[in-house]
C-alpha positions in Angstrom: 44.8 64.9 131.9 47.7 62.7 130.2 49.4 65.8 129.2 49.3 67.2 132.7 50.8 64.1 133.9 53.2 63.6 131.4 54.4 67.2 132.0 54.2 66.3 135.8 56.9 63.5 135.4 58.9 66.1 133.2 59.0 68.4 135.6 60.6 65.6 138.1 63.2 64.9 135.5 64.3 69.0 134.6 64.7 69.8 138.4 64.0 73.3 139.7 64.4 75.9 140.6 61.6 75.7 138.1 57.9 77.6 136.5 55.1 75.8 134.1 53.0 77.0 132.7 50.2 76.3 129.9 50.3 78.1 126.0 47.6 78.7 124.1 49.0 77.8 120.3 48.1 79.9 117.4 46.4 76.2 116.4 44.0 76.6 119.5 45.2 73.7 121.4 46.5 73.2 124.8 50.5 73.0 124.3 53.0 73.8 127.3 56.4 75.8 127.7 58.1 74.6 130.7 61.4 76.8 131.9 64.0 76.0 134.6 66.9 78.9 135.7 70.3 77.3 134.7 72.2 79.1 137.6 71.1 80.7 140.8 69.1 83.8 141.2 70.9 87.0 142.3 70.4 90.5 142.1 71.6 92.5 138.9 73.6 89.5 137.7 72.3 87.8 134.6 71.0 84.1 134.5 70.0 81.6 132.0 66.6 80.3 131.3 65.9 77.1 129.1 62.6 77.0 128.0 61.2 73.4 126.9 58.3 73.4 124.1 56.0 70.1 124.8 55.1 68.1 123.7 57.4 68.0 121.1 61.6 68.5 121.8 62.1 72.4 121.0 63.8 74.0 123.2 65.3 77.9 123.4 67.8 79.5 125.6 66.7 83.0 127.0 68.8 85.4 128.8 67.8 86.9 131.8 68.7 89.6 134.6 66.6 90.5 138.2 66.5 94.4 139.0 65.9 96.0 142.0 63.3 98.6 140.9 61.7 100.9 143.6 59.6 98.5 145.5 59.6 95.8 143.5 61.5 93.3 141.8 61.9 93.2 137.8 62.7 89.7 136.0 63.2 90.7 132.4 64.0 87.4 129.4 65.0 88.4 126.2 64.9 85.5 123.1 66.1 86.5 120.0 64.8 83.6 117.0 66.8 83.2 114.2 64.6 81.6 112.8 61.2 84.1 113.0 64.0 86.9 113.2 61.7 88.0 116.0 62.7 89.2 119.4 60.1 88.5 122.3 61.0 90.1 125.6 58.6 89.2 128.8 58.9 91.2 131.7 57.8 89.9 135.1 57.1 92.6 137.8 56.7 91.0 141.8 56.0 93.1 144.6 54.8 92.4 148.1 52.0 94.4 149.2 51.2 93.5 152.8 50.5 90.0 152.8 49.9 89.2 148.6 52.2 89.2 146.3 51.1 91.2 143.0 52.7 89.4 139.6 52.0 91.9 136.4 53.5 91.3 133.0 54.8 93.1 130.1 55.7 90.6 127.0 56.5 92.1 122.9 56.4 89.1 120.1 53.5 87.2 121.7 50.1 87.7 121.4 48.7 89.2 124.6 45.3 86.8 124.9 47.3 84.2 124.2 49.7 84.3 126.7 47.3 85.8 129.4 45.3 82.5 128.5 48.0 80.5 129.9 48.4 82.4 132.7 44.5 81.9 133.4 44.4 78.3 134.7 44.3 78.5 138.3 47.0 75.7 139.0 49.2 76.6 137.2 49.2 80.2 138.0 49.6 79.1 141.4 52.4 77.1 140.8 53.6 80.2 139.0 53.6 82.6 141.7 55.0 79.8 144.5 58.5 79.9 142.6 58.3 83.8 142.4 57.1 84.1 146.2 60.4 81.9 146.7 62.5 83.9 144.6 61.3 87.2 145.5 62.2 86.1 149.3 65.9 85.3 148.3 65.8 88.4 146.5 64.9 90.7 149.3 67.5 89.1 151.5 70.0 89.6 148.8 68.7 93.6 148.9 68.8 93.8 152.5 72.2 92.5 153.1 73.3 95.2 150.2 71.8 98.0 151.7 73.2 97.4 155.0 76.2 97.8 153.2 
């Protein structure tokens, strides 16, 4: 519960727009990535994302870019580690289907329990899909205002 709260006041400090989530490390314990967009969110026009390894200090700095793709909206991130010499891409797919709003994910350079692990704990998914739901909202207003010409 510490962790939760240290992340918590973290979270305050970053600012948001903002998503956290929990990591499961390859060491089996509970660790946490937390990510905030460094510019606003617009259609086909590529942002920032500065994800923030806790608890330690390591950060990385992931492109991304929002596409309009039939009836849904694609958030791809691309990091590219020196380091590893790995390249992970995570693709976030949102769509609204009546009243819910359906999240599905494609990821390379992770291991797929893991990551779906995180994405298991209720809160946090929650918290998850509240900062899509906003974004998605923006984003369809964005796409209405282009179509309309």
């Amino acid at each position: 519960m510490k962790q939760y709260d240290d992340i918590t006041y973290e979270r305050k400090l970053l600012g948001s727009p903002a998503i956290l989530w929990p990591f499961l490390s390859q060491s089996m314990l509970w660790s946490t990535w937390f990510a905030k967009t460094e510019s606003e969110l617009a259609l086909d026009k590529e942002f920032a994302l500065l994800l923030t390894y806790f608890p330690s200090d390591n950060s990385a700095l992931w492109q991304g870019k929002i596409r309009h793709i039939k009836n849904q909206i694609m958030i791809e991130f691309s990091l590219y580690n020196l380091e590893l010499s790995l390249e992970t891409q995570v693709r976030f797919f949102v769509k609204q289907n009546n009243e819910n709003l359906i999240l599905s994910i494609q990821q390379s350079g992770f291991t797929s329990d893991s990551f779906w692990q995180g994405l298991k704990v209720r809160k946090e998914r929650k918290r998850l899909l509240s900062f899509w739901e906003k974004a998605l909202h923006k984003l369809e207003y964005q796409l209405e205002l282009k179509l309309k010409g």
